[in-house]
N, C-alpha and C positions, 0 to 999 in steps of 0.2 A: 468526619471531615477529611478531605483527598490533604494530603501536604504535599509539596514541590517543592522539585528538585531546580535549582539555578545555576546555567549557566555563563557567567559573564567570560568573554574572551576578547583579547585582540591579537591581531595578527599582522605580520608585515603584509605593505600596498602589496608590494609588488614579490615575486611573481601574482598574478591575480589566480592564478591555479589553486593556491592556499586557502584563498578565503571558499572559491567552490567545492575545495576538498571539505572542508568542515560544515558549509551547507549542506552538501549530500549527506554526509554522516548524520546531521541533526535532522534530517528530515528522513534518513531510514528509521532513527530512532524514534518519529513519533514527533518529535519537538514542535513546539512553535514559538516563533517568533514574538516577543514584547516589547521589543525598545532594538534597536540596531545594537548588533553585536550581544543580547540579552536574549535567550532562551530557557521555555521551561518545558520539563516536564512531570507528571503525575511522579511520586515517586511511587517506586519497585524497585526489588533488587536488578532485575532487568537493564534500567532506567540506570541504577545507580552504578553497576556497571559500565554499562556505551558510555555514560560521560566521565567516568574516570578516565576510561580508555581515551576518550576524546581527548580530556583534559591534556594529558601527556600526550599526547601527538600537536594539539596546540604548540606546546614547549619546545616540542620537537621541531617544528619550522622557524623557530624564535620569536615566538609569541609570547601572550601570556594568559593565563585563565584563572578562575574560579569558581568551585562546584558549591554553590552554599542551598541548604535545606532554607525552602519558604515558606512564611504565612502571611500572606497578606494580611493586613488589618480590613482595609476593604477593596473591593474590586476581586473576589476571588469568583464571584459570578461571571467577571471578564475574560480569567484566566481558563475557564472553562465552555462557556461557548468561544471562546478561539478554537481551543482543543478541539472538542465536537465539531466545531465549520471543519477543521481541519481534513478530521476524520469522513464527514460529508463529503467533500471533496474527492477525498480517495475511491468512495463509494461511488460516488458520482463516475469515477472513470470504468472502475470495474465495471459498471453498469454500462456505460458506452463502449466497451472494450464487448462485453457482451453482445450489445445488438451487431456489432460488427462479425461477431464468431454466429450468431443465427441469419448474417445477412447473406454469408460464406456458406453457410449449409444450403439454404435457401436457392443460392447461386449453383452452386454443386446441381443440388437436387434438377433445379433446371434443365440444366447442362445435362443431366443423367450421368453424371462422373462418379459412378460407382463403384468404386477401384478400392481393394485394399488399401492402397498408398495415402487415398483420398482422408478413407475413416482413419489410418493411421497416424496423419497430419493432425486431422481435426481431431484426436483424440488426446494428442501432444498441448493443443491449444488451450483446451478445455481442462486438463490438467494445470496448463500454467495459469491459467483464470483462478483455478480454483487455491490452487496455493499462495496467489497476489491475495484474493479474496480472505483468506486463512492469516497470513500475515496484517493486514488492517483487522481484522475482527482480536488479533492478539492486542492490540494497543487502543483499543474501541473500549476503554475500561470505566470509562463516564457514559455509555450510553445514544449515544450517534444517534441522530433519527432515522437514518438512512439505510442502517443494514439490514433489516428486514426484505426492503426493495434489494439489495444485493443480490441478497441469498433467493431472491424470488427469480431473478433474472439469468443467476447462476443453472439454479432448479430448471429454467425456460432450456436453458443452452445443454445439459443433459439429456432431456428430453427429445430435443432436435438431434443431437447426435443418434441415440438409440433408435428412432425414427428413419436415420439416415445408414443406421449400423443395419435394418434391418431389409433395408433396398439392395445393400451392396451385397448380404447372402444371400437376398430372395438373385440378385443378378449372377452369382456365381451359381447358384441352383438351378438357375437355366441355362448353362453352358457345360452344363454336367450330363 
């Protein structure tokens, strides 16, 4: 059985800076949302980490928090498809972040922009897909329905590149 990790925290209104600084944080980590101001997640020592650390940064703008280990009695079915939507979600953009990097190769290709610069752009791009992609698959530890389409759309965008890597030396081989 997953056990979780609980965040409860508050913070002062105002600055409103505060409260998106600790959003961001809970949502690099993975968290989701349960009740305002209540976040969980799976625990790991990972997990159990970021929220300590969070914890004390809470403190630190004059808040206040508490990191308490969960079990639901029931609804733990709930606290896991949150999780997983979650994790869909992130999939869900990799994957639109993707058609957008094969819509730019696509584009290229058209254009005939077969420029070192070109592949060495899109190869920046396709790196940082794959290391967003890399980071949700570390916190994807219940099982997401979605990464497979990920990792299939990622595998699309490779593809294209190489495809596209292999126009730009066939185009320098003609000006040789």
């Amino acid at each position: 059985m997953v056990r979780w990790l609980m965040l409860i925290y508050r913070v002062p209104s105002e600055p409103s800076r505060l409260r998106t600084a600790v959003w961001r944080r809970l949502k690099a980590l993975g968290a989701v949302y349960v009740a305002n101001s209540v976040a969980v997640l799976p625990e790991s020592p990972e997990a159990t980490r970021g929220l300590r650390a969070l914890r004390a940064e809470v403190e630190e703008m004059g808040g206040t928090a508490q990191l308490v280990r969960a079990e639901p009695l029931t609804g733990l079915a709930d606290f896991t498809a949150k999780y997983n939507e979650a994790r869909d979600e992130e999939y869900a953009e990799v994957i639109h972040r993707c058609e957008d990097f094969l819509a730019e190769i696509a584009e290229e290709t058209a254009a005939e922009h077969f420029s070192y610069a070109e592949l060495e752009e899109n190869d920046e791009d396709l790196a940082k897909l794959r290391g967003w992609l890399g980071k949700v698959e570390a916190r994807d530890i219940l099982g997401a329905t979605s990464a497979a389409r990920a990792r299939a759309a990622l595998a699309r965008c490779a593809e294209a590149l190489d495809g596209f890597a292999g126009r730009v030396y066939a185009a320098d081989g003609d000006k040789g």
